[in-house]
C-alpha positions as CSV (number, residue, x, y, z in Angstrom):
1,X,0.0,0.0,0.0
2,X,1.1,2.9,-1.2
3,X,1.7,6.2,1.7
4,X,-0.1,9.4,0.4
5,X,2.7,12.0,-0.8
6,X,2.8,15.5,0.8
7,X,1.6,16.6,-2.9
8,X,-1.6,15.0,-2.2
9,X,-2.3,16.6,0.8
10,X,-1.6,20.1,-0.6
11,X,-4.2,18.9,-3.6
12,X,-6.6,17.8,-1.2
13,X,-6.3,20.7,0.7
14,X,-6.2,22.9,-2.6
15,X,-9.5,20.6,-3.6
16,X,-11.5,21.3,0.0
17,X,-11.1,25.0,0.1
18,X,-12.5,25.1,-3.8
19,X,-15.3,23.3,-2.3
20,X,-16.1,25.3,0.5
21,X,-15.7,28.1,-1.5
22,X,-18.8,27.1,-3.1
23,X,-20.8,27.9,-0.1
24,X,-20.1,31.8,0.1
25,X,-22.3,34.0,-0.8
26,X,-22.2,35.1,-4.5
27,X,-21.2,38.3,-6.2
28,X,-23.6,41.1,-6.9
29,X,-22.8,42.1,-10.2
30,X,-20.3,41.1,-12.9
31,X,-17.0,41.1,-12.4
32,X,-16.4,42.7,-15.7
33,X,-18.7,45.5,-14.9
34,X,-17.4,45.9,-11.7
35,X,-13.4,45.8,-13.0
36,X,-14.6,48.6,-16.1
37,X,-16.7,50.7,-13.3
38,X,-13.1,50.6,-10.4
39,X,-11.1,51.8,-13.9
40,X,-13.4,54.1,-15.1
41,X,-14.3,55.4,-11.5
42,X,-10.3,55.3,-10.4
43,X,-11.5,53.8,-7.2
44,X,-11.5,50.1,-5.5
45,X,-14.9,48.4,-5.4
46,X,-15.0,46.3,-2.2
47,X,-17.3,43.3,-2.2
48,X,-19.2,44.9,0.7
49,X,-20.3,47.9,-1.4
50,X,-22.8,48.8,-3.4
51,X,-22.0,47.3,-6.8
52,X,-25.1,48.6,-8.9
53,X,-23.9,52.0,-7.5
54,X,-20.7,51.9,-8.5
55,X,-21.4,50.2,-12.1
56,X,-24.1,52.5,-12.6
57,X,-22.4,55.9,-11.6
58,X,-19.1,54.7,-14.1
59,X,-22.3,54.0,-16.9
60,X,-22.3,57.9,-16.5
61,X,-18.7,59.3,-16.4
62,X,-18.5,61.5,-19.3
63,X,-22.4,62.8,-20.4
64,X,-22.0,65.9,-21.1
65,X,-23.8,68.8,-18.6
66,X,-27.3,70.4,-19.4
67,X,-29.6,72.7,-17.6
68,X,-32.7,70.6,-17.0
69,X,-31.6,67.5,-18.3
70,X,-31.9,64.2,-17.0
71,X,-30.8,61.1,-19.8
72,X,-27.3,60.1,-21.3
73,X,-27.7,63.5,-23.5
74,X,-27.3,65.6,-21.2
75,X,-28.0,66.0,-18.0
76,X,-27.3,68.6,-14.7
77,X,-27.0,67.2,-11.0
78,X,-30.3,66.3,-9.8
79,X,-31.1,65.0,-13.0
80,X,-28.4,62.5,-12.5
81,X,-29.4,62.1,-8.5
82,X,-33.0,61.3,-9.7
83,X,-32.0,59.1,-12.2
84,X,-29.0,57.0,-10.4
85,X,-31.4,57.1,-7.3
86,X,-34.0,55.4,-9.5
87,X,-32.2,52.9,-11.0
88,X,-30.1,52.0,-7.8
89,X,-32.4,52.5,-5.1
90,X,-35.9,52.1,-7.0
91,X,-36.9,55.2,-5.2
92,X,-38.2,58.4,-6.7
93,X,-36.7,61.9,-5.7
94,X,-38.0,65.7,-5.9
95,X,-36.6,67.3,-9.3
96,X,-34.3,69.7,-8.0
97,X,-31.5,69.9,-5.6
98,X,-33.3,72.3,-2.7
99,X,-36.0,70.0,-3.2
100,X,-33.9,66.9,-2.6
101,X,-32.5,68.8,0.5
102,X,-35.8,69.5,2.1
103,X,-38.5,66.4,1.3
104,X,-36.0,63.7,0.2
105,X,-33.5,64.2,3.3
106,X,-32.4,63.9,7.0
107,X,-29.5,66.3,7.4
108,X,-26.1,64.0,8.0
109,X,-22.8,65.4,8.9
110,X,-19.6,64.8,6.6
111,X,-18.1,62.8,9.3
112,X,-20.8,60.7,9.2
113,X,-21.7,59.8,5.4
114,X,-21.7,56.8,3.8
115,X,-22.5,55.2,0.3
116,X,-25.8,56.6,-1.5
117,X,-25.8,59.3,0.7
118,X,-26.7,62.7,-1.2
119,X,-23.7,65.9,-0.5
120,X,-25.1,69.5,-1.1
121,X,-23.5,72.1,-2.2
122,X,-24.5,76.4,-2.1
123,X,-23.0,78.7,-4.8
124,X,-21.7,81.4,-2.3
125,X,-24.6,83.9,-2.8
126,X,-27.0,82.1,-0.6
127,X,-25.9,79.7,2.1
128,X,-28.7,78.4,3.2
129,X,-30.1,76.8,-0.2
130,X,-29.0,73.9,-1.9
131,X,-27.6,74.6,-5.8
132,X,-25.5,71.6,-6.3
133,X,-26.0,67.9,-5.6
134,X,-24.2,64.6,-5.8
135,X,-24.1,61.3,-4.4
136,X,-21.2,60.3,-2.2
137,X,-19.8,56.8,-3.0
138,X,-17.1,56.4,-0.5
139,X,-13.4,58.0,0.9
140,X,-14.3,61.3,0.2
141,X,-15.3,60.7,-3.4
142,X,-18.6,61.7,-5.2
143,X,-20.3,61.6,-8.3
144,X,-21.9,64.5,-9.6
145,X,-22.5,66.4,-12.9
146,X,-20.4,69.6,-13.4
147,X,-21.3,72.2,-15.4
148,X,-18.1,72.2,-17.1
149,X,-16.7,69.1,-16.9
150,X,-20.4,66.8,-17.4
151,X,-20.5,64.0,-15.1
152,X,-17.4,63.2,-12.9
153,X,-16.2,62.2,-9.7
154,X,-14.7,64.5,-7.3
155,X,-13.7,64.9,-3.7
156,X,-15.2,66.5,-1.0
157,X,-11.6,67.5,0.2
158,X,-11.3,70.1,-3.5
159,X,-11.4,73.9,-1.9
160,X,-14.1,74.7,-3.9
161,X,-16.4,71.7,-2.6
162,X,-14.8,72.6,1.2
163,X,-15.6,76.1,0.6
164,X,-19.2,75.7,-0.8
165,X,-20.0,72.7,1.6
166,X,-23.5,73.0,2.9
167,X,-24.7,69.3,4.3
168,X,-24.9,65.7,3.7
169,X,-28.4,64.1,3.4
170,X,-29.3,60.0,4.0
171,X,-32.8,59.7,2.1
172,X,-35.8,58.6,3.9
């Protein structure tokens, strides 16, 4: 009778893990969407967040801003909210940024945001009223559409977005 060689063990081993493997839970989405969305996105997707978010928000990297708009033709920030909000969440948001603030909103510090939150923005003439939106995705990153630039990511820690910072809001 032959002994079992230490090769045999390591295959076993090698054979057991790929078995138990079997028994996790399954990914969300497709790791070519999700590998296109971390390049396009320049950010790590962790299997813990929110891969529709992330594959959906890279979908939009790139549409070009305009006023009222809200499709892959154009479109301005709460356009894109409403329309990643729909499509991520299933959930239907007011049409414009103060809007969003006040009915879709409970006011969240920066400290305190996570994915899918929404980040307001005022334009320096009035404080107190919401003229930008975006959604936060994660380490100080958001997705938004600029008026400039169309839709892009951008971090919270940019002067301008530090300087025209006016609260974070988790949607009811």
């Amino acid at each position: 009778m032959r002994t079992p060689s230490r090769l045999n063990y390591v295959l076993t081993g090698i054979l057991l893990i790929l078995l138990s493997s079997c028994a996790t839970k399954a990914p969300r989405y497709d790791f070519r969407k999700l590998a296109h969305a971390a390049i396009v996105l320049d950010m790590d997707i962790a299997p813990e967040d929110n891969h529709r978010l992330y594959v959906e928000s890279a979908s939009w990297i790139g549409v070009p801003y305009r006023s009222g708009g809200k499709d892959r033709r154009g479109t301005d920030c709460s356009g894109l909210v409403c329309q990643l909000y729909r499509s991520v969440f299933r959930q239907s948001l007011q049409p414009n940024a103060e809007a969003q603030r006040k009915y879709n909103c409970q006011k969240i510090s920066r400290k305190h945001l996570q994915e899918g939150d929404l980040v307001f923005f005022h334009n320096g003439r009035n404080r107190r009223t919401a003229s930008h939106v975006g959604i936060y995705l994660k380490q100080g990153r958001f997705v938004h559409a600029s008026t400039t630039r169309g839709v892009i990511v951008s971090r919270l820690d940019e002067p301008y977005y530090r300087q025209h910072w006016l609260q974070g809001g988790r949607v009811k």
